[in-house]
mmCIF file as gemmi writes it, N, C-alpha and C atoms, coordinates in Angstrom:
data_model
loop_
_atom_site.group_PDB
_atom_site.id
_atom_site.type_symbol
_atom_site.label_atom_id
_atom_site.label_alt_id
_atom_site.label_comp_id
_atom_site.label_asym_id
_atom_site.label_entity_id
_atom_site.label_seq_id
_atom_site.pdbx_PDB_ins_code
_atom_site.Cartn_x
_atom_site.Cartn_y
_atom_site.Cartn_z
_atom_site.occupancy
_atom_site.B_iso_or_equiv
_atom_site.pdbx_formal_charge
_atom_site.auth_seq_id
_atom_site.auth_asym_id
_atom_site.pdbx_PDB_model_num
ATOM 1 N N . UNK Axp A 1 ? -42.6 51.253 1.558 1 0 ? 1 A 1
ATOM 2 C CA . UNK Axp A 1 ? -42.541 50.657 2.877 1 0 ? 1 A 1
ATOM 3 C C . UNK Axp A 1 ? -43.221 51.617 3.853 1 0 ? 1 A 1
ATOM 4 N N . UNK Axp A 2 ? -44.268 50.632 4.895 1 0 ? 2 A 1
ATOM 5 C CA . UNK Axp A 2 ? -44.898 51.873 5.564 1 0 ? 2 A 1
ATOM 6 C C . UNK Axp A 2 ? -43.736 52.165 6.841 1 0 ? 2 A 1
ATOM 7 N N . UNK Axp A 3 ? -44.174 53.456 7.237 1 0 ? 3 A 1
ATOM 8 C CA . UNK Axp A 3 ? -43.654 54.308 8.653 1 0 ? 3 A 1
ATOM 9 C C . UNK Axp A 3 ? -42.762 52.923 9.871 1 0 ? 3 A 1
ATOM 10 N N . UNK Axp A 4 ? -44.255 52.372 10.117 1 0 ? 4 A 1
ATOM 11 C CA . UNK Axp A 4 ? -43.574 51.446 11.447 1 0 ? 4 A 1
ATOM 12 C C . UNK Axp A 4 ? -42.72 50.213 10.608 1 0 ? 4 A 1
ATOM 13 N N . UNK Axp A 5 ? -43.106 49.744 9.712 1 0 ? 5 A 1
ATOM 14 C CA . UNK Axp A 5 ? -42.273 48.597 9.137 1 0 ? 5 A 1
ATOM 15 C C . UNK Axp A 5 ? -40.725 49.3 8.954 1 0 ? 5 A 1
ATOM 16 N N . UNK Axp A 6 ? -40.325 50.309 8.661 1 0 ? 6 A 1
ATOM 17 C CA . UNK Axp A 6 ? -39.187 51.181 8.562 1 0 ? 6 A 1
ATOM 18 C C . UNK Axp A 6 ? -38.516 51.263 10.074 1 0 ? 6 A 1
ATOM 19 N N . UNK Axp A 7 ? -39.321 51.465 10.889 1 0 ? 7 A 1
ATOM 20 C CA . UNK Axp A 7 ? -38.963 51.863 11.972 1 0 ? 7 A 1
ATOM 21 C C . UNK Axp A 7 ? -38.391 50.526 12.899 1 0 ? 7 A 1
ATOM 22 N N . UNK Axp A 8 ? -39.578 48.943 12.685 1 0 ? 8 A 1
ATOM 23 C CA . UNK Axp A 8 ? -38.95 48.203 13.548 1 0 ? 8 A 1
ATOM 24 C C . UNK Axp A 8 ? -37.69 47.618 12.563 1 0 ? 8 A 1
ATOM 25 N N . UNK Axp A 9 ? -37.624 47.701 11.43 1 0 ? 9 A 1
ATOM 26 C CA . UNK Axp A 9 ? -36.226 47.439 10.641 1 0 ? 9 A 1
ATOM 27 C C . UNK Axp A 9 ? -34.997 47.872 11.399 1 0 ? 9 A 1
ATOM 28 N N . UNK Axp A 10 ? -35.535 49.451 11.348 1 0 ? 10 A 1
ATOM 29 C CA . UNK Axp A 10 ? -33.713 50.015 11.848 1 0 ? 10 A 1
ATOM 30 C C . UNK Axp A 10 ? -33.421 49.685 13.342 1 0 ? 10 A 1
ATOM 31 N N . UNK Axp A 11 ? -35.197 49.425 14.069 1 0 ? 11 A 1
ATOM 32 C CA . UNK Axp A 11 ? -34.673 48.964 15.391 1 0 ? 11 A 1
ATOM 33 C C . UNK Axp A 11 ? -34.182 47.438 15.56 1 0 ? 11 A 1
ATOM 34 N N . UNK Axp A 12 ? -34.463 46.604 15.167 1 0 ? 12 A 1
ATOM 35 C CA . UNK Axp A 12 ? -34.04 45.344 14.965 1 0 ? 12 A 1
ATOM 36 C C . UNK Axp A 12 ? -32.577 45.634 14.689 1 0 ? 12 A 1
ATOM 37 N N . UNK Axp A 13 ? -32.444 45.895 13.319 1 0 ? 13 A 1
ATOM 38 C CA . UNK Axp A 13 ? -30.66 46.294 13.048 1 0 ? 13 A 1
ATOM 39 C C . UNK Axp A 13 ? -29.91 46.425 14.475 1 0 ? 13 A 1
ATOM 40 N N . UNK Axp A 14 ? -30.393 47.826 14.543 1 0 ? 14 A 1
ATOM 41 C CA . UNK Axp A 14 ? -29.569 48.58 16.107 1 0 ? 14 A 1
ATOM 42 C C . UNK Axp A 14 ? -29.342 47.089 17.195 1 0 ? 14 A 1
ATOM 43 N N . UNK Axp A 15 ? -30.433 46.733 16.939 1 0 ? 15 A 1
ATOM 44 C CA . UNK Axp A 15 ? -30.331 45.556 17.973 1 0 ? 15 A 1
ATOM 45 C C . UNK Axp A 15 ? -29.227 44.811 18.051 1 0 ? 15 A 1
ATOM 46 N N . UNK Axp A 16 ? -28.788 44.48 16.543 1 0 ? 16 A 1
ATOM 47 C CA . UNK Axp A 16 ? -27.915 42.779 16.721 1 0 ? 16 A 1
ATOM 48 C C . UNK Axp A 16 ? -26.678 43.2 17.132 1 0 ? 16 A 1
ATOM 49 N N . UNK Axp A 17 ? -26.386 44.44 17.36 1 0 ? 17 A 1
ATOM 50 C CA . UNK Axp A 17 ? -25.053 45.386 17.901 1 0 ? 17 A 1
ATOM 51 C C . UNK Axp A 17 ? -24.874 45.219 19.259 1 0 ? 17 A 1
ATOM 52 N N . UNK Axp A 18 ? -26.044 45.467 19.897 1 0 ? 18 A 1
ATOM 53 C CA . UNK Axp A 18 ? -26.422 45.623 21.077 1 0 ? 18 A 1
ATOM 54 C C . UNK Axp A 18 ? -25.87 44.227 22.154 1 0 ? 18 A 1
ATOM 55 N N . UNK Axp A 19 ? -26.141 44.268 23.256 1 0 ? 19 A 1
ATOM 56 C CA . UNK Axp A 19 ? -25.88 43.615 24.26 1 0 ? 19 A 1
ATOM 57 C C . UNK Axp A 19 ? -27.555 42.843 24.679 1 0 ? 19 A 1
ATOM 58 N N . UNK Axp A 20 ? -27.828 41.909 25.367 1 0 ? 20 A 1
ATOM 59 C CA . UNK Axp A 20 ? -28.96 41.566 25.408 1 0 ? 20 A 1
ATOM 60 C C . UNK Axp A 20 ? -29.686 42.042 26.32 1 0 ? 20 A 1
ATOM 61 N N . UNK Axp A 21 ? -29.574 42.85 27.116 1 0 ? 21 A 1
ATOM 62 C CA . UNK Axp A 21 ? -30.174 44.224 28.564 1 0 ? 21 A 1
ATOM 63 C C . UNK Axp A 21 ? -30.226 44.69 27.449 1 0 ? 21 A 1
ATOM 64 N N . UNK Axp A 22 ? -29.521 45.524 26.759 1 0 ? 22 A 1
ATOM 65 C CA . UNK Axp A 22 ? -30.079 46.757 26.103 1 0 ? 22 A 1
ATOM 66 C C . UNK Axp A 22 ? -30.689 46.664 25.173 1 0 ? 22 A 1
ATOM 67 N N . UNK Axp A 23 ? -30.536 45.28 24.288 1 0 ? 23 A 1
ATOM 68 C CA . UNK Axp A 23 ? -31.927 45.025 23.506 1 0 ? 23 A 1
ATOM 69 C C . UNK Axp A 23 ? -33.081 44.955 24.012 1 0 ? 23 A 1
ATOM 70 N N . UNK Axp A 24 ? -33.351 44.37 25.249 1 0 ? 24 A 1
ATOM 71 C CA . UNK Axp A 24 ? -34.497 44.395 25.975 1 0 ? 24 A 1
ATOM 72 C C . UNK Axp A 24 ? -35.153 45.581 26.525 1 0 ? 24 A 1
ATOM 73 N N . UNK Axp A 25 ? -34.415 46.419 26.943 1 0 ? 25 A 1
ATOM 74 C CA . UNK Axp A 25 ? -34.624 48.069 27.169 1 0 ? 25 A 1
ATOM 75 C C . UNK Axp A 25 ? -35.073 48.797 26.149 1 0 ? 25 A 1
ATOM 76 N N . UNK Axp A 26 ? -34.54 48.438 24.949 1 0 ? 26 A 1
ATOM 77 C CA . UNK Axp A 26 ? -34.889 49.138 23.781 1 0 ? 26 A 1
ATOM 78 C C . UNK Axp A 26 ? -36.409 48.441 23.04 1 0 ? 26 A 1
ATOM 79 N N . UNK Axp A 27 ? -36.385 47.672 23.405 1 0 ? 27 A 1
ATOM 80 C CA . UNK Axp A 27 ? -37.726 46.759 22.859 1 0 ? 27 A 1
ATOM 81 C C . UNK Axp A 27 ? -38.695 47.335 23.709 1 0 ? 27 A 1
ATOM 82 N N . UNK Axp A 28 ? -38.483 47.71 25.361 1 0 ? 28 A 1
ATOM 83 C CA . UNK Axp A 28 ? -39.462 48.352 26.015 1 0 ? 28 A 1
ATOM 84 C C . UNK Axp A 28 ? -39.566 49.406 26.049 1 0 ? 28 A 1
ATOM 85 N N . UNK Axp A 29 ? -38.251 50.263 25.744 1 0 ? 29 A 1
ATOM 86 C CA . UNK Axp A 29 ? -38.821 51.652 24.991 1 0 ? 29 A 1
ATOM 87 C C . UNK Axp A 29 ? -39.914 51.509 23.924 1 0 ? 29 A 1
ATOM 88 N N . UNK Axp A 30 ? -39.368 50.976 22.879 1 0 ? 30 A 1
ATOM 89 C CA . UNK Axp A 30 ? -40.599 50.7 21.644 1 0 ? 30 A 1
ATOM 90 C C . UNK Axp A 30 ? -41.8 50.831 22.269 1 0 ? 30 A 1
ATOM 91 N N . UNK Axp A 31 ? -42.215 50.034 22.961 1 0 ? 31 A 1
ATOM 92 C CA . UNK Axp A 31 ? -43.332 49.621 23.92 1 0 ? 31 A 1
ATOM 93 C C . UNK Axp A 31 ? -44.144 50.987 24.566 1 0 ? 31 A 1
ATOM 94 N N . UNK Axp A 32 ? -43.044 51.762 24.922 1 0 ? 32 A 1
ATOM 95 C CA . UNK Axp A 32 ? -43.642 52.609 25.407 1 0 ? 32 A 1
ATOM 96 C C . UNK Axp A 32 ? -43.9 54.221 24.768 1 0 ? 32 A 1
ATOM 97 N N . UNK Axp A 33 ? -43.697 53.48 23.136 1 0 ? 33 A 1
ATOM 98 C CA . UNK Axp A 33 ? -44.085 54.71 22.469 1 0 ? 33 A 1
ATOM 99 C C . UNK Axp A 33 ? -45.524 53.969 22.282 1 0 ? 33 A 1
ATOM 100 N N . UNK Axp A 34 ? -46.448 53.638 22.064 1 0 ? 34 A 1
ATOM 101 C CA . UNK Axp A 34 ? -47.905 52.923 22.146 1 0 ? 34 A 1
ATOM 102 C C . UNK Axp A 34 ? -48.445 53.149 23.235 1 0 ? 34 A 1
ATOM 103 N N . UNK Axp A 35 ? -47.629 51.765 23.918 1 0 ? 35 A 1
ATOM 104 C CA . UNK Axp A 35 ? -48.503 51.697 25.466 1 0 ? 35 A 1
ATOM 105 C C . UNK Axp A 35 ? -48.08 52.361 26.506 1 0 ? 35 A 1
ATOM 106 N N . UNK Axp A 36 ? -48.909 53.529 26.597 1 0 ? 36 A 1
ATOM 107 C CA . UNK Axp A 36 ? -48.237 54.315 27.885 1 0 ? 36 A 1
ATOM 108 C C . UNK Axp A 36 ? -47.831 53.622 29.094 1 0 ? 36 A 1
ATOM 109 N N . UNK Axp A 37 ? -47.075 53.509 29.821 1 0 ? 37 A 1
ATOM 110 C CA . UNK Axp A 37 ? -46.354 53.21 31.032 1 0 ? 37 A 1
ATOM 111 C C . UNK Axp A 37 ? -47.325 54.007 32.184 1 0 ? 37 A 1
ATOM 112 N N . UNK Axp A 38 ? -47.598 54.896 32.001 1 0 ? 38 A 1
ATOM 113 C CA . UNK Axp A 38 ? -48.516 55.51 32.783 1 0 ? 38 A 1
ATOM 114 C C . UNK Axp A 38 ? -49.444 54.783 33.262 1 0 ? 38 A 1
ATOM 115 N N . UNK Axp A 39 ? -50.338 55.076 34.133 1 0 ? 39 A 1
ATOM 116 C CA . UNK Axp A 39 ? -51.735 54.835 34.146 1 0 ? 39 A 1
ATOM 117 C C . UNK Axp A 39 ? -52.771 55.073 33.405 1 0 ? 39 A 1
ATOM 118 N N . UNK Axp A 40 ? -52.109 55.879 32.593 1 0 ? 40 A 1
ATOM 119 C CA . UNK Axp A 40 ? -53.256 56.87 31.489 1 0 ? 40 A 1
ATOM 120 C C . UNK Axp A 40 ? -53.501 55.651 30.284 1 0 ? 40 A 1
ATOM 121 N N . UNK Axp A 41 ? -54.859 55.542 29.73 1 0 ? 41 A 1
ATOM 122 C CA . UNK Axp A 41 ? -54.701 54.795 28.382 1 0 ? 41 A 1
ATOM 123 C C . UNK Axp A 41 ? -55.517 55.224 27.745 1 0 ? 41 A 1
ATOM 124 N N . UNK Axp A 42 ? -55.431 54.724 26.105 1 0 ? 42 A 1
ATOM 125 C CA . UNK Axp A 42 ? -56.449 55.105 25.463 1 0 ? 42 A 1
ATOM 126 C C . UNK Axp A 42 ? -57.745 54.356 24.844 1 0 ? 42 A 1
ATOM 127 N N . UNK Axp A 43 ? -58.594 54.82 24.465 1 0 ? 43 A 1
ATOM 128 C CA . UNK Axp A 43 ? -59.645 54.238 24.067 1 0 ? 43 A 1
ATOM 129 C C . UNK Axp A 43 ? -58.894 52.546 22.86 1 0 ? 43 A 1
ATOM 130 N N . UNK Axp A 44 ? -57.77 53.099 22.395 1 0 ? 44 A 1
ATOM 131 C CA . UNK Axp A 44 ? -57.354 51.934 21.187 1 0 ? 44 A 1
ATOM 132 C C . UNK Axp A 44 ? -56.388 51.357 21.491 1 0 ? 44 A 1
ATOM 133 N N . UNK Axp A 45 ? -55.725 51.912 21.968 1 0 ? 45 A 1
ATOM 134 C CA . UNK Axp A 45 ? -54.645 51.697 22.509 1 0 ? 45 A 1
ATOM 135 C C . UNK Axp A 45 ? -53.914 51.406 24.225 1 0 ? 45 A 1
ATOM 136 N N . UNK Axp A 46 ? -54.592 50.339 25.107 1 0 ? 46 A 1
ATOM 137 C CA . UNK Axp A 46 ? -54.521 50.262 26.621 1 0 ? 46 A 1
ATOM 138 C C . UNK Axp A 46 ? -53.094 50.111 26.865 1 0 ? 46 A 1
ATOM 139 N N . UNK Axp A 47 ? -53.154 50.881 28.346 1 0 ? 47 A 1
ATOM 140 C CA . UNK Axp A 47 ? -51.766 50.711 28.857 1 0 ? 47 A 1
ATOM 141 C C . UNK Axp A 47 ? -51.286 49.542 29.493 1 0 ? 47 A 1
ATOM 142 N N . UNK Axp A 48 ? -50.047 48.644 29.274 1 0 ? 48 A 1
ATOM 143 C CA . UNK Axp A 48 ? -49.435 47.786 29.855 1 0 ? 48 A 1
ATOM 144 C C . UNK Axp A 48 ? -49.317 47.706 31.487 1 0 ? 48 A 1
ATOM 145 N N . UNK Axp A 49 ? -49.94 48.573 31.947 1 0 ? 49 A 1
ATOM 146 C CA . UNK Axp A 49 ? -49.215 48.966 33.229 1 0 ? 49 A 1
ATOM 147 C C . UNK Axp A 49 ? -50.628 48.378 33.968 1 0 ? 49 A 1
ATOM 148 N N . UNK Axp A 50 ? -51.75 47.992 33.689 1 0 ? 50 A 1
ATOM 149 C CA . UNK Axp A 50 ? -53.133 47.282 33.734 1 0 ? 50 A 1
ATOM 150 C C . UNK Axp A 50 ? -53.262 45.92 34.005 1 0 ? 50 A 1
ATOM 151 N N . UNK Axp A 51 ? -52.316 45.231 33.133 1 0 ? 51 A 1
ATOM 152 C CA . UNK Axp A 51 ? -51.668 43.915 33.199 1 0 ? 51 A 1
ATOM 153 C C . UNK Axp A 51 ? -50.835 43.709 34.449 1 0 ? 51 A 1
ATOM 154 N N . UNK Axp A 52 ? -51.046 42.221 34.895 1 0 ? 52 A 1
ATOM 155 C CA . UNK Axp A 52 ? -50.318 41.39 35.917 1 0 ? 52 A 1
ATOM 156 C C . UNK Axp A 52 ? -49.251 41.103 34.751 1 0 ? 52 A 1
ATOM 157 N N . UNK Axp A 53 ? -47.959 40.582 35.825 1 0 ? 53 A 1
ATOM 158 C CA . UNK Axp A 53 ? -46.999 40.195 34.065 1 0 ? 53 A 1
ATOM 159 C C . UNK Axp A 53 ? -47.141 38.82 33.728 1 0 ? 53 A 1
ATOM 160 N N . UNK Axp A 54 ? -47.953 37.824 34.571 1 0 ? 54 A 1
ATOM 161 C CA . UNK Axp A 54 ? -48.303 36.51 33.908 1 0 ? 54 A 1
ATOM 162 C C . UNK Axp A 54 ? -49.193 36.665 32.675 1 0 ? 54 A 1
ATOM 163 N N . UNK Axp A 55 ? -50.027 37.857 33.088 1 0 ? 55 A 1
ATOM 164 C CA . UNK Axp A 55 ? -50.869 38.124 31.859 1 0 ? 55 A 1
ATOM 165 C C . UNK Axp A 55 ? -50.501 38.786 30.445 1 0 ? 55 A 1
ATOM 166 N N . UNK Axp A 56 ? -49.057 39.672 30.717 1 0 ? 56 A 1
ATOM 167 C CA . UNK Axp A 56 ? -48.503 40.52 29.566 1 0 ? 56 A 1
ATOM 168 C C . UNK Axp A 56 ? -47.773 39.383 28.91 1 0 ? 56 A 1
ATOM 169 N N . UNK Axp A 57 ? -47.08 38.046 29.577 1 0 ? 57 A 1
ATOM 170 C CA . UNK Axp A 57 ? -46.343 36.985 29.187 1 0 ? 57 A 1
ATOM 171 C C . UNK Axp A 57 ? -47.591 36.659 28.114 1 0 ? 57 A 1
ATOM 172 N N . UNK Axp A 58 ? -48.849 35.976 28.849 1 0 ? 58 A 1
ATOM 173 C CA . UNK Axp A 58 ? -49.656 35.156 28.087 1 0 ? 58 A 1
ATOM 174 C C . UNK Axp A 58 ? -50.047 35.8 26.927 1 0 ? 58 A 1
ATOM 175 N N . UNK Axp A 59 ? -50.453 37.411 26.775 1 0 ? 59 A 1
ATOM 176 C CA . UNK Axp A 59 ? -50.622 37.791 25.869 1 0 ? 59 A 1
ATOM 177 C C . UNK Axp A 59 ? -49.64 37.806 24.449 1 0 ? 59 A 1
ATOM 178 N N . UNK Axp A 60 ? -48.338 38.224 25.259 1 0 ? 60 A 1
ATOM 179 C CA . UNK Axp A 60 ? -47.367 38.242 24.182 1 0 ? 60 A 1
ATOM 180 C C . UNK Axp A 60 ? -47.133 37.181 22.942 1 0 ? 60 A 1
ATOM 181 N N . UNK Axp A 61 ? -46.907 36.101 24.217 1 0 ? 61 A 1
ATOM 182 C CA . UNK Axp A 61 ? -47.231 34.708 23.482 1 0 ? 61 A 1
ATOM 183 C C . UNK Axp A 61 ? -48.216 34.638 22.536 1 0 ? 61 A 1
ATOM 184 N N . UNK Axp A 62 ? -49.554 34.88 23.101 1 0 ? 62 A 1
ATOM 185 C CA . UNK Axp A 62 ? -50.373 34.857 21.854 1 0 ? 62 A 1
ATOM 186 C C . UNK Axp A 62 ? -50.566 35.86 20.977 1 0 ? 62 A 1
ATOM 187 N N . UNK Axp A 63 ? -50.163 36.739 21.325 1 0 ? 63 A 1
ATOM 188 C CA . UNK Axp A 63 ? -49.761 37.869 19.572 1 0 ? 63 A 1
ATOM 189 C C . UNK Axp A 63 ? -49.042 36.613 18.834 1 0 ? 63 A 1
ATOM 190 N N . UNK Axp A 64 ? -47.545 36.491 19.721 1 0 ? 64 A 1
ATOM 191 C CA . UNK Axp A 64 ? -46.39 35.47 18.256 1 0 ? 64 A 1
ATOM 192 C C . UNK Axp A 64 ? -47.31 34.408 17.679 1 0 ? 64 A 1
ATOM 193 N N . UNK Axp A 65 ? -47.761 33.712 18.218 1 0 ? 65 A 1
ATOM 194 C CA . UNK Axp A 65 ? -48.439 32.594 17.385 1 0 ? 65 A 1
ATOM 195 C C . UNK Axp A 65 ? -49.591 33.077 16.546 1 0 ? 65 A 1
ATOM 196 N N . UNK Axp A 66 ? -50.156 33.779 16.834 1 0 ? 66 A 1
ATOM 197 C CA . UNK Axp A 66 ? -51.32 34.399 15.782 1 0 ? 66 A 1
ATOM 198 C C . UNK Axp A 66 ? -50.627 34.787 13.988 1 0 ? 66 A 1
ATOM 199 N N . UNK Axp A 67 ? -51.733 33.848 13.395 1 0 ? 67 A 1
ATOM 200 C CA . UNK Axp A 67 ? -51.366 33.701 12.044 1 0 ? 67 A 1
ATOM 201 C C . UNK Axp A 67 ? -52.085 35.123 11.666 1 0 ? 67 A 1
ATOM 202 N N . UNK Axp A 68 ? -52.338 36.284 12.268 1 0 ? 68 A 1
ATOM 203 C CA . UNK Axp A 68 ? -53.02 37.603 11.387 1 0 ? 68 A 1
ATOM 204 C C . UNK Axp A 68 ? -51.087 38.649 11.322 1 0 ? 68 A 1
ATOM 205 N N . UNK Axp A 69 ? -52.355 39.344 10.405 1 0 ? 69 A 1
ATOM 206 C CA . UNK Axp A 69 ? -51.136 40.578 10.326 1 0 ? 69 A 1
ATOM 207 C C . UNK Axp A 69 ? -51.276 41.701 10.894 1 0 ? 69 A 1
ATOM 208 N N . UNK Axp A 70 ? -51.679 41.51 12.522 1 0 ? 70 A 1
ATOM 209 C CA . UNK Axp A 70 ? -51.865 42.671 12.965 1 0 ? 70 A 1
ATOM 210 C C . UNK Axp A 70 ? -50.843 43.385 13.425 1 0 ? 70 A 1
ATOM 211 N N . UNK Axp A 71 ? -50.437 44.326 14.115 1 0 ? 71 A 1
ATOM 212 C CA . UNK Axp A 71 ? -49.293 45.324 13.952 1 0 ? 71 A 1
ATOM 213 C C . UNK Axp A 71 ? -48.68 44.571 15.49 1 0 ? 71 A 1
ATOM 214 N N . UNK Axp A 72 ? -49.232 44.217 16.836 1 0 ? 72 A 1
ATOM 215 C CA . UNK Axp A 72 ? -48.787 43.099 17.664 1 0 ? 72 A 1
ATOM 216 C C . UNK Axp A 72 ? -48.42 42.083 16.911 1 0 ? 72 A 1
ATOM 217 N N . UNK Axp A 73 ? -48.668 41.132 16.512 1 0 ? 73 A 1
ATOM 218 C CA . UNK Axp A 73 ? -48.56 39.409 15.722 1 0 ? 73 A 1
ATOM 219 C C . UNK Axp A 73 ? -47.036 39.96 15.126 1 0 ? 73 A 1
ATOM 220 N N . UNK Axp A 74 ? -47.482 41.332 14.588 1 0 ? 74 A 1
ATOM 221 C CA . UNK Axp A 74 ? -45.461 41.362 13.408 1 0 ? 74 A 1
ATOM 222 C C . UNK Axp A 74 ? -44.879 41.745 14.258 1 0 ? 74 A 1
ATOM 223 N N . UNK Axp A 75 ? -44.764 42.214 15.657 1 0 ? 75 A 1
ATOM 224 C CA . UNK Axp A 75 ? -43.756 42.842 16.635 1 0 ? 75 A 1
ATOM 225 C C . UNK Axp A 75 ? -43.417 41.488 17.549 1 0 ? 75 A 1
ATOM 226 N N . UNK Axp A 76 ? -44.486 41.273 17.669 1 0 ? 76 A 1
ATOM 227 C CA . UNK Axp A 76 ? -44.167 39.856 18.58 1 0 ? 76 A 1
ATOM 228 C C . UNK Axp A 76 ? -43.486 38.642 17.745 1 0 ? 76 A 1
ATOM 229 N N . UNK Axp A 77 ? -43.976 38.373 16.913 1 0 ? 77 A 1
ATOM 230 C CA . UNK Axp A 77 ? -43.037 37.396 15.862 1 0 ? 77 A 1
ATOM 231 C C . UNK Axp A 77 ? -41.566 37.073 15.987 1 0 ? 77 A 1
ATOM 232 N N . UNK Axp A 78 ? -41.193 38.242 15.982 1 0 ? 78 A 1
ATOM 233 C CA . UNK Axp A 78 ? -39.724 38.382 16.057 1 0 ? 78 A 1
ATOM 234 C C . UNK Axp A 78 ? -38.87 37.89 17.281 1 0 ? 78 A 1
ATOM 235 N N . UNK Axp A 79 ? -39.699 37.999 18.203 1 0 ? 79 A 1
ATOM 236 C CA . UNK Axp A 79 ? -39.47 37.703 19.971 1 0 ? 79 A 1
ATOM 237 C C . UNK Axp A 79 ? -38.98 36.627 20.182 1 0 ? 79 A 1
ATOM 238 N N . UNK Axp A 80 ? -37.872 36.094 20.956 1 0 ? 80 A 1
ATOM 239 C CA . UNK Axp A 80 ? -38.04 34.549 21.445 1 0 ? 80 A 1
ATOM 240 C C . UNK Axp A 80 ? -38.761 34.795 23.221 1 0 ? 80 A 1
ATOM 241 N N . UNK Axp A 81 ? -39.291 33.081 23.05 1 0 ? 81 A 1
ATOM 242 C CA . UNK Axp A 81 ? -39.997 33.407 24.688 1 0 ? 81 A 1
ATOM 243 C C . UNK Axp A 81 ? -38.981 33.708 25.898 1 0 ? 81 A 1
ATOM 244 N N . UNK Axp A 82 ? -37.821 33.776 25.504 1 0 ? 82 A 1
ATOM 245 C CA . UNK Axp A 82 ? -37.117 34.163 26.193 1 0 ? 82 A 1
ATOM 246 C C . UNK Axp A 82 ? -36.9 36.232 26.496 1 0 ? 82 A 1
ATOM 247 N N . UNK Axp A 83 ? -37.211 36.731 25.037 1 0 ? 83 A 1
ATOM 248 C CA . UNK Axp A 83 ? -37.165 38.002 25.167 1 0 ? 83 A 1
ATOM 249 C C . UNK Axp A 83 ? -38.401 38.302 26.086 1 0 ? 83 A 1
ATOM 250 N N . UNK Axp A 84 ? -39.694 37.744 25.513 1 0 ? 84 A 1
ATOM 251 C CA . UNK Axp A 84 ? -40.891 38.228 26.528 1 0 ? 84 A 1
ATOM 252 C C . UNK Axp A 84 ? -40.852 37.782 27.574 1 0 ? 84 A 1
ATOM 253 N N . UNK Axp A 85 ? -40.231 36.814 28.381 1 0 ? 85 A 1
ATOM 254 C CA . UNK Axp A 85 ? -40.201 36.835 29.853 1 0 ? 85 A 1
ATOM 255 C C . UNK Axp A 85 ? -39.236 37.978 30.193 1 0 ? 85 A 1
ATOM 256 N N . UNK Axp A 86 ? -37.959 38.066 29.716 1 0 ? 86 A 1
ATOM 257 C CA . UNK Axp A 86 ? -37.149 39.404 29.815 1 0 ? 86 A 1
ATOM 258 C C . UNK Axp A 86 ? -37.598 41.008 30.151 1 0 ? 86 A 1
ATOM 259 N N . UNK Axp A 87 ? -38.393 41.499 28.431 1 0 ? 87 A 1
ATOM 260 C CA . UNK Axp A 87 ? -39.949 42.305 28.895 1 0 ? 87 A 1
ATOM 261 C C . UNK Axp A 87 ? -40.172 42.565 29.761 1 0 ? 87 A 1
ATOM 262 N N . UNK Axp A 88 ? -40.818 41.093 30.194 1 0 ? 88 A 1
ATOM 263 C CA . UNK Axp A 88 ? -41.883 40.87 31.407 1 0 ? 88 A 1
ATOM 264 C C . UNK Axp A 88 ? -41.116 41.252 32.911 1 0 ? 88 A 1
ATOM 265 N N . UNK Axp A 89 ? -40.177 41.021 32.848 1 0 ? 89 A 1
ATOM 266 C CA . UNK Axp A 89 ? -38.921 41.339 34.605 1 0 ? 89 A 1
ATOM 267 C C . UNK Axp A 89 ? -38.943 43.145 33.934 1 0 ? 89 A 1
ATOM 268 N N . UNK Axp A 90 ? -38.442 43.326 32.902 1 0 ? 90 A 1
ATOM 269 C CA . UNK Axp A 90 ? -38.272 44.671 32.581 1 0 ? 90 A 1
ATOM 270 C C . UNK Axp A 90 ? -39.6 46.217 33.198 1 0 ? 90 A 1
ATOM 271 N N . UNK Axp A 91 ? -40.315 45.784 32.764 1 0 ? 91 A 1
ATOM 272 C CA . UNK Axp A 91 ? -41.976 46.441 32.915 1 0 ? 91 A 1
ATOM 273 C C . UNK Axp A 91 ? -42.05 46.073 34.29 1 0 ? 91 A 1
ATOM 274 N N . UNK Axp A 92 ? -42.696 45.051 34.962 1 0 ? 92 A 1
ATOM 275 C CA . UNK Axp A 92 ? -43.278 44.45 36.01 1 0 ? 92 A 1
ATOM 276 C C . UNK Axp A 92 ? -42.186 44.517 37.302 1 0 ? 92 A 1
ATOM 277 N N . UNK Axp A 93 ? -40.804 43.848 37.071 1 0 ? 93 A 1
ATOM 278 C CA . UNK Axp A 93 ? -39.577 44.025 37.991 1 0 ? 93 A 1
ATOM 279 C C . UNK Axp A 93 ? -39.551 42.033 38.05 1 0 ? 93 A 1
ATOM 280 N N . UNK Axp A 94 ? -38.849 41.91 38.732 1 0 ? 94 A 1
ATOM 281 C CA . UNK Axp A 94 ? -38.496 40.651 38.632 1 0 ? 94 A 1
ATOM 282 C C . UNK Axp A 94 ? -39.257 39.877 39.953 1 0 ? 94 A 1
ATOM 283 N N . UNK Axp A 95 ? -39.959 38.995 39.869 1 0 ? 95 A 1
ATOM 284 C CA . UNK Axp A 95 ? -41.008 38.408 41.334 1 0 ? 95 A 1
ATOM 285 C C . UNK Axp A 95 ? -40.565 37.182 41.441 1 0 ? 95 A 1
């Protein structure tokens, strides 16, 4: 089993314990081991903080529906559109 498949396992687990704020907190921690929160980004990796949150919504969405196996498509999968609007107040603040 690779590194991150290990990793969103035990975070998922941790999750179903959890309360639904702190699953959402913890999902945007995740988040912000990748996408810096900062302003800073990288060449492969852009920061969330670039995005309007209608646009981090629309994207999210289309990671889940995407039939690839990219390392977004398996994180987002798991999501209901209810978690990514959640996210989305989380990161952005609530408008």
């Amino acid at each position: 089993m690779n590194k991150i498949s290990f990793y969103f396992i035990l975070f998922f687990s941790i999750s179903l314990f959890a309360s639904e704020d702190q699953t959402i907190n913890l999902i945007v921690e995740n988040c912000k081991s990748c996408h810096n929160l900062n302003i800073e980004t990288t060449k492969k990796i852009p920061s969330i903080n670039n995005l309007e949150k209608d646009e981090f919504v629309r994207l999210m969405k289309k990671y889940k529906n995407d039939k690839d196996n990219s390392v977004m498509s398996r994180i987002s999968r798991v999501l209901t559109n209810r978690d990514i609007l959640k996210m989305a107040d989380e990161i952005y603040g609530k408008k």
